[in-house]
C-alpha positions as CSV (number, residue, x, y, z in Angstrom):
1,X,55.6,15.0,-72.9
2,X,55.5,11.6,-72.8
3,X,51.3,9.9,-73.9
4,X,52.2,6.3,-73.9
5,X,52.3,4.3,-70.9
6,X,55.6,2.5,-70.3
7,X,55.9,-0.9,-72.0
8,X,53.1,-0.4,-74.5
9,X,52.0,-1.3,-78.0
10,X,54.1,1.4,-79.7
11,X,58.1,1.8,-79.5
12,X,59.5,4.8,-78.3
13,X,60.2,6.4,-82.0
14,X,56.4,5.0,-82.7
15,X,55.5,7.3,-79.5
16,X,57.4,10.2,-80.5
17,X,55.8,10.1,-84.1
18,X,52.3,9.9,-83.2
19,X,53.1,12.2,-80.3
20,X,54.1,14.5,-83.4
21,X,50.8,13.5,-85.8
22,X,48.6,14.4,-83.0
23,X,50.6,17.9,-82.4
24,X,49.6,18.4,-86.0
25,X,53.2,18.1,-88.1
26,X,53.5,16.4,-91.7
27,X,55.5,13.3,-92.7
28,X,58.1,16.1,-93.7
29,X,58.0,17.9,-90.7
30,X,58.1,14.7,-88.5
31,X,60.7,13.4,-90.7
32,X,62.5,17.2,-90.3
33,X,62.0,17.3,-86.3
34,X,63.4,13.8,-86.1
35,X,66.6,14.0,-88.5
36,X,65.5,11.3,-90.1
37,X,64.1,10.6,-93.6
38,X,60.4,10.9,-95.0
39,X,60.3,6.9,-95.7
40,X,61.5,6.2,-92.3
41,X,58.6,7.9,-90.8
42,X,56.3,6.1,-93.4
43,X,57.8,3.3,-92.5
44,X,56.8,4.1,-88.5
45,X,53.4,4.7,-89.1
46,X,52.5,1.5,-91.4
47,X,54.6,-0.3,-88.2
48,X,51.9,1.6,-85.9
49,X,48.6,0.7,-88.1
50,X,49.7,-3.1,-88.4
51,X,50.5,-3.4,-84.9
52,X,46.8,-1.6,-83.9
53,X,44.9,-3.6,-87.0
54,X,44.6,-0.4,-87.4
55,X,42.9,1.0,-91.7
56,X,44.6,4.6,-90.7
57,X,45.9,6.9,-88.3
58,X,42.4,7.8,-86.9
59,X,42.1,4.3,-86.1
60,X,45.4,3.5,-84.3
61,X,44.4,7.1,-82.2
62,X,41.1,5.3,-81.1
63,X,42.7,2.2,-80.2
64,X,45.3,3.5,-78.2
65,X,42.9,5.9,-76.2
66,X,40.6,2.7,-76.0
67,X,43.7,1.0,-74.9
68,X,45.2,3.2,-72.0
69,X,48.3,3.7,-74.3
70,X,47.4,7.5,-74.8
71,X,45.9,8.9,-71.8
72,X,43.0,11.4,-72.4
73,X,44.3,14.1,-69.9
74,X,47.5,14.1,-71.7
75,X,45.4,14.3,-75.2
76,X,43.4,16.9,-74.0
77,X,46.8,19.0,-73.3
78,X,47.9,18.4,-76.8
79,X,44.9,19.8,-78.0
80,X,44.7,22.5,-75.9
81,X,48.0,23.9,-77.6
82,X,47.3,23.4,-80.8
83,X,43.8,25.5,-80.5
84,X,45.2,28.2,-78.6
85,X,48.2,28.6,-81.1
């Protein structure tokens, strides 16, 4: 499932890693899921923070539901899973 509107803020390995975050997975799972290494996914994030001005992850969520970049029906879904598992 795609949450990000096309041409957005984010890149699509930004998308897929906060896609990820909000499903609930750790640096090491993300990094695990992705076949790619724990400091690359750091290195994602900080890229996603900067780019939202952004003081944490929180705060890059709120801006990109603020933003249209993650739509709220599509967040809802995602949370919707993660309660029910």
């Amino acid at each position: 499932m795609r949450i990000t509107k096309p041409r957005t803020l984010l890149s699509n390995r930004e998308d897929e890693i906060l896609q990820l975050i909000m499903a609930g997975l750790s640096t090491k799972e993300i990094a695990a899921a992705l076949f790619i290494e724990v400091q690359t996914v750091n290195t994602h994030r900080r890229r996603m923070m900067k780019k939202a001005n952004a003081r944490n992850l929180h705060e890059v969520i709120c801006y990109c539901i603020v933003n249209d970049i993650i739509l709220l029906a599509e967040l809802k879904e995602v949370f919707r899973k993660r309660i029910a598992c």
